[in-house]
DRENKOL-808562 format. One line per 4 residues: for each residue x, y, z of N, C-alpha, C. Coordinates in steps of 0.02 Angstrom, whole numbers. Each point is the difference from the previous one (the first is absolute). Layout:
BEGIN
X Y Z X Y Z X Y Z ~ ...;
% end
This chain:
BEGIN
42 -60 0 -42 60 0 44 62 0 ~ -15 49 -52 56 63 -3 -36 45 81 ~ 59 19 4 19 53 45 -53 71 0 ~ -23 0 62 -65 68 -21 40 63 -29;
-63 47 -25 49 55 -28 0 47 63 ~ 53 28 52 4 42 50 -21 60 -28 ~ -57 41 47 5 68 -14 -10 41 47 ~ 40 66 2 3 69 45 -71 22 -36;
-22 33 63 -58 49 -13 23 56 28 ~ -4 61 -29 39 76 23 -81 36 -9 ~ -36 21 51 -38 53 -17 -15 39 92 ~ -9 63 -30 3 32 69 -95 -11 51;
-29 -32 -41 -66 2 32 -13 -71 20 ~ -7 7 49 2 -69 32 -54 -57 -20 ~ -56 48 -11 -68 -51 -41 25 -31 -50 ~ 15 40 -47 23 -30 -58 56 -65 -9;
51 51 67 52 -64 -9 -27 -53 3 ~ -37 -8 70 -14 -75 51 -49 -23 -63 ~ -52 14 -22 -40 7 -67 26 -73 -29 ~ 53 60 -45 47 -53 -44 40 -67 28;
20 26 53 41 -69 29 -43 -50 25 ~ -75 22 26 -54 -59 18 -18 -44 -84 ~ -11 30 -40 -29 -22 -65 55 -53 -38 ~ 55 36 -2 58 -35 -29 24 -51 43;
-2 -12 73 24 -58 22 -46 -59 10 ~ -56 29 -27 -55 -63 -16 10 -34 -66 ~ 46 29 -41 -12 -48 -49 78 -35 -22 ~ 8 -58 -6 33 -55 4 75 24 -48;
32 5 25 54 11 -73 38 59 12 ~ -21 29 60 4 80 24 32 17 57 ~ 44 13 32 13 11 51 43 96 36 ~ -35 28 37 10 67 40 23 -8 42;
72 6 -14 74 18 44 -5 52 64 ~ -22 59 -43 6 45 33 -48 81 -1 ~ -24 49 27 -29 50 -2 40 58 12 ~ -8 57 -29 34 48 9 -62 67 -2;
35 49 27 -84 79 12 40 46 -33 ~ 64 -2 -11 43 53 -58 49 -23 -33 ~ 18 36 -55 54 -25 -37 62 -4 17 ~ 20 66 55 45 -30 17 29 -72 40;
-64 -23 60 -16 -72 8 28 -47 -39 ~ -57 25 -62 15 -69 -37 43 -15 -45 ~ 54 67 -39 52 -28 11 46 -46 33 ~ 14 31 52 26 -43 69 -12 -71 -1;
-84 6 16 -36 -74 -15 39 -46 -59 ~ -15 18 -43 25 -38 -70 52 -5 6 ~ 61 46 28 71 -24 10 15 -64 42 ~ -36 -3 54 -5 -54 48 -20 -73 -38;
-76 -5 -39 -34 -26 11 9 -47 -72 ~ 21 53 -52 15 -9 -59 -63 -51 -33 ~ -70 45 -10 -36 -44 -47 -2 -18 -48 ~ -41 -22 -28 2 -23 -76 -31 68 -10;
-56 29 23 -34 48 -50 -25 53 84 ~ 22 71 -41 -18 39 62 -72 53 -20 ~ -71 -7 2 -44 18 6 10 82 26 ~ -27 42 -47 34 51 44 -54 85 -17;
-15 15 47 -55 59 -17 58 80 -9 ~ -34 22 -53 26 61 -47 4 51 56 ~ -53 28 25 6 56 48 19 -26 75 ~ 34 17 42 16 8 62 60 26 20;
-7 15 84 32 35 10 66 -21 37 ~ 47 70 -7 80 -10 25 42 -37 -41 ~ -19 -36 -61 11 -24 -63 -45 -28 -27 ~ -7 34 -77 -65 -32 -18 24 -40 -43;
-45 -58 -30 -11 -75 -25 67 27 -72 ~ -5 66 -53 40 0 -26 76 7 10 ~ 4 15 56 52 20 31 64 -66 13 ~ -65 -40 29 33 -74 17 -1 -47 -39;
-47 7 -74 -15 -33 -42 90 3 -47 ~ 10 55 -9 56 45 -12 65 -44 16 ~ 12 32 78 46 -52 32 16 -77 9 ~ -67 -24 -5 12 -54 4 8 -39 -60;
-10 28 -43 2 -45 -80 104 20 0 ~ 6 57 14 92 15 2 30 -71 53 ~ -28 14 43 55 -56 67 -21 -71 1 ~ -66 -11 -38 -21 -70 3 -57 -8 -64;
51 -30 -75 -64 0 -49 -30 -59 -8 ~ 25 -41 72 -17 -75 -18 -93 16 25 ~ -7 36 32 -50 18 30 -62 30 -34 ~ -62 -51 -17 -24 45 -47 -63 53 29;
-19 56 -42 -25 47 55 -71 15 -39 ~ -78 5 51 -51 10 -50 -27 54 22 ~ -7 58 -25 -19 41 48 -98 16 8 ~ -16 16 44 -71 1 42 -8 69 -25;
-51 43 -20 -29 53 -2 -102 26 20 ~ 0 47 18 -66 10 -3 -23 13 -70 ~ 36 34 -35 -41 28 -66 31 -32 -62 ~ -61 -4 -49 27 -19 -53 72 -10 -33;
33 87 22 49 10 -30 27 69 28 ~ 66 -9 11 29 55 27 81 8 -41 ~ 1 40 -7 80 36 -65 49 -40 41 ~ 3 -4 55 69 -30 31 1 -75 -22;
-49 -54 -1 -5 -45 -34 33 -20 -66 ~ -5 45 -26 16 16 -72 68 -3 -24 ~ 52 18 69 51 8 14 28 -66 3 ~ -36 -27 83 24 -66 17 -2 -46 -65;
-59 -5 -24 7 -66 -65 68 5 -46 ~ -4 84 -12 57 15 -53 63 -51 36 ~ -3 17 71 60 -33 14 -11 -95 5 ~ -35 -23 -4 13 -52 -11 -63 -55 58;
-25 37 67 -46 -10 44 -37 -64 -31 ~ -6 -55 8 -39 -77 -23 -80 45 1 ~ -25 37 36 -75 -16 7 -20 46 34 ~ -86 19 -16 -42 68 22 -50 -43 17;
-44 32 53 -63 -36 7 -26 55 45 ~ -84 14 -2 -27 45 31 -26 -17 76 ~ -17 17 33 -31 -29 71 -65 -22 -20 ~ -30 44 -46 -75 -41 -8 9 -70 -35;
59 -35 -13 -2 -78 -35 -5 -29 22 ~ -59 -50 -22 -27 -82 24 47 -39 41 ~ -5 -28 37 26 -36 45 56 -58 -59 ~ -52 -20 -27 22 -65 -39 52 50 -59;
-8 44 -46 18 38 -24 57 2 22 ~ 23 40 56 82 3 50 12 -72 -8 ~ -16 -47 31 37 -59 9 36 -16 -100 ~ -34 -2 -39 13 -14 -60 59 64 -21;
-4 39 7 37 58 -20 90 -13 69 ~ -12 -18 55 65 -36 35 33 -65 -24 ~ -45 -17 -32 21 -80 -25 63 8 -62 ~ -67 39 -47 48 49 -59 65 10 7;
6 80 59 58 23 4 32 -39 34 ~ 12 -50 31 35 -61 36 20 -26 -52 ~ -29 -16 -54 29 -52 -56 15 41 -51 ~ 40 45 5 2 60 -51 -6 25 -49;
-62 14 17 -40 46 -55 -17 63 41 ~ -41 60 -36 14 63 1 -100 -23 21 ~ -29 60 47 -59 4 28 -13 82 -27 ~ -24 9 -59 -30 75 12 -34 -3 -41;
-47 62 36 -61 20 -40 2 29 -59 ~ -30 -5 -41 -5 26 -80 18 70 -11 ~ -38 24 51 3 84 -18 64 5 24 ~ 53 -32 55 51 47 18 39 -18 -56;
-8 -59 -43 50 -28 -49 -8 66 -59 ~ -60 41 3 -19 43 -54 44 73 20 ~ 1 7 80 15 60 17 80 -17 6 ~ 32 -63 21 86 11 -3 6 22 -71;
-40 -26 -61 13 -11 -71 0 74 -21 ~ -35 51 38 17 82 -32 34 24 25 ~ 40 -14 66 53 20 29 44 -25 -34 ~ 26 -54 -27 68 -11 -34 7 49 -53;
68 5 24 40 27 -73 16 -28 -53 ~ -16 22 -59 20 -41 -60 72 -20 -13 ~ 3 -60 -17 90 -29 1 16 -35 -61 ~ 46 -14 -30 -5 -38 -50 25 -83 44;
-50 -28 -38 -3 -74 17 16 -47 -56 ~ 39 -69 6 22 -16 -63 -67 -33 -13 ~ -9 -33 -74 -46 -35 -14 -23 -86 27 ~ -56 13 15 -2 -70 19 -42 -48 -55;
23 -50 -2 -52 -63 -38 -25 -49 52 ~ -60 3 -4 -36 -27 29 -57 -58 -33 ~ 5 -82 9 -68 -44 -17 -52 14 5 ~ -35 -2 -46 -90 3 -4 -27 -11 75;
30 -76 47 -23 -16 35 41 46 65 ~ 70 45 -21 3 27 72 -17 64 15 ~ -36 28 -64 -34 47 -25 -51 20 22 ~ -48 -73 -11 -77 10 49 17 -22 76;
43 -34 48 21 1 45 34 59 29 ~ 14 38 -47 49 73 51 -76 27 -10 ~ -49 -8 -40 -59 61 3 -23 -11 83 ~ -12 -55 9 -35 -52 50 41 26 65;
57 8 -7 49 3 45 -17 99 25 ~ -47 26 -50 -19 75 -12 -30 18 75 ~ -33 -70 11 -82 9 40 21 -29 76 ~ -48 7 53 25 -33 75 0 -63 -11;
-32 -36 -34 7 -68 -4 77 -37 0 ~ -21 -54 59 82 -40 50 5 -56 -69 ~ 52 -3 -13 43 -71 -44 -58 -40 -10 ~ -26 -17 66 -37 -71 5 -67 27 -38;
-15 51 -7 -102 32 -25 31 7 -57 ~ 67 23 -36 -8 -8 -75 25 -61 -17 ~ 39 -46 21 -27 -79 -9 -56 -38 -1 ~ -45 31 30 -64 -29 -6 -33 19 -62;
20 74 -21 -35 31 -40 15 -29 -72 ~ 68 -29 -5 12 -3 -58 1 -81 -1 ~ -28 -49 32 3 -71 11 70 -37 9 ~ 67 44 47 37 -42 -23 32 5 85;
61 -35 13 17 3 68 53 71 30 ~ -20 3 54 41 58 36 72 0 -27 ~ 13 -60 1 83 -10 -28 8 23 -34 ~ -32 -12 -68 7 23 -52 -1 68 -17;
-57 32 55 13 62 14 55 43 -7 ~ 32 -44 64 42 30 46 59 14 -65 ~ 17 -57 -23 59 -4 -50 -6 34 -52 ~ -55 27 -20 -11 54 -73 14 64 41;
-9 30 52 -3 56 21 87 21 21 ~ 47 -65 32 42 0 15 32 34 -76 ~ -6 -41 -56 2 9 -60 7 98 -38 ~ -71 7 21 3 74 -15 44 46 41;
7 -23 77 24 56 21 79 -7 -15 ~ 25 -57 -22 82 -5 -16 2 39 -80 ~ -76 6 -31 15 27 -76 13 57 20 ~ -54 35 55 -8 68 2 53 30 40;
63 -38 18 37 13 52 -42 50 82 ~ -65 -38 -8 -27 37 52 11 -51 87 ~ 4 32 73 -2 -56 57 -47 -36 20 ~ -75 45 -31 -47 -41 26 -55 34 -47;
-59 -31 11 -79 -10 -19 -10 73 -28 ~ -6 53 69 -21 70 -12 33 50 -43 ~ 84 -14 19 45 24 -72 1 -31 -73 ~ -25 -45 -16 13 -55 -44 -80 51 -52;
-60 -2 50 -59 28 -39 14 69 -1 ~ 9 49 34 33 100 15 27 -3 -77 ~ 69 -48 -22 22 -6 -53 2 -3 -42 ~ -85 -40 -9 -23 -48 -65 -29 67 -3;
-59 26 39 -30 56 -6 20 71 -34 ~ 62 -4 22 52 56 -29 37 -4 -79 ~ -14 -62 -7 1 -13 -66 -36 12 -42 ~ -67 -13 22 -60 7 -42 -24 -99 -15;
50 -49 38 -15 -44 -29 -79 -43 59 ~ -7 19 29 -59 -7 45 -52 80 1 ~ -66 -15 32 -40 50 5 -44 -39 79 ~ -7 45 50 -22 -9 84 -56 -5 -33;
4 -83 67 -74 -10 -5 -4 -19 56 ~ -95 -7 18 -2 -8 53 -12 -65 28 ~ -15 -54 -26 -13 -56 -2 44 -54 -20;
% end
């Protein structure tokens, strides 16, 4: 049986925290290391504790979630980081993804929703919402990028790869196995010289060779 995926929860409101850490340690596969009420905490925390994935809310105080999101991707990138927000979307976000951040998720998301979106960024893939993939995409600067060639089939898989849908929901979608997935995507991002999921599509997008979707 694999090893649960550990996770820090960083948020300064205690409902929310205890919230999340009651919901997530109910379900099997999951395990909450640790709690933190500020960023600077949970830095600290994560230095100690070193999770797999540090859960982490955008606003708070004496360091906020970008702050440590920041730092901690510098001193520890084994560590992957998803950050918690109240609103749709906030410009600093916009930032973190640019830099590389696995994953966004709002506080209003489904219970089951979070668990699938930790699973994701645990098995590395990129967790974000459509629109922020739209809003990093007008913040970049135009660059020259070399050309890529890309298969018919890794073509409609990087589209797929566009949308929140985890490895395993566009395996289903397209009748074939996660593996197979997994190994076409590995595929694109060595064409695109990109590190992961969210840079690999920012890219394609910047090309013109994909168009955001939401599904």
């Amino acid at each position: 049986m694999p090893d649960p995926i550990r996770i820090l929860i960083v948020d300064d409101h205690a409902v929310v925290r205890k919230g999340l850490a009651m919901v997530l340690r109910l379900e099997p596969g999951l395990e909450v290391v640790g709690e933190a009420e500020n960023g600077r905490a949970g830095l600290e925390m994560a230095r100690q504790l070193n999770p797999d994935i540090a859960l982490v809310d955008l606003v708070m105080p004496e360091m906020n979630g970008q702050e440590m999101a920041l730092r901690l991707r510098k001193s520890d990138p084994s560590i992957k980081i998803m950050m918690l927000t109240g609103t749709e979307m906030d410009e600093r976000v916009v930032d973190l993804v640019a830099a590389g951040i696995e994953g966004y998720v709002t506080k209003n998301i489904e219970p089951g929703e979070l668990v699938r979106a930790i699973h994701a960024v645990a098995h590395g893939e990129a967790y974000l919402h459509p629109y922020v993939m739209k809003k990093v995409l007008e913040r970049m600067q135009p660059h020259h990028t070399p050309h890529v060639t890309l298969t018919p089939r890794e073509m409609e898989i990087l589209e797929l790869m566009a949308t929140p849908n985890t490895y395993k929901q566009i395996a289903r979608q397209l009748s074939v196995s996660e593996e197979t997935i997994r190994s076409h995507a590995k595929s694109i991002l060595e064409k695109m010289s990109q590190p992961n999921r969210a840079q690999a599509v920012l890219a394609a997008m910047k090309l013109g060779l994909i168009e955001l979707r939401d599904s």
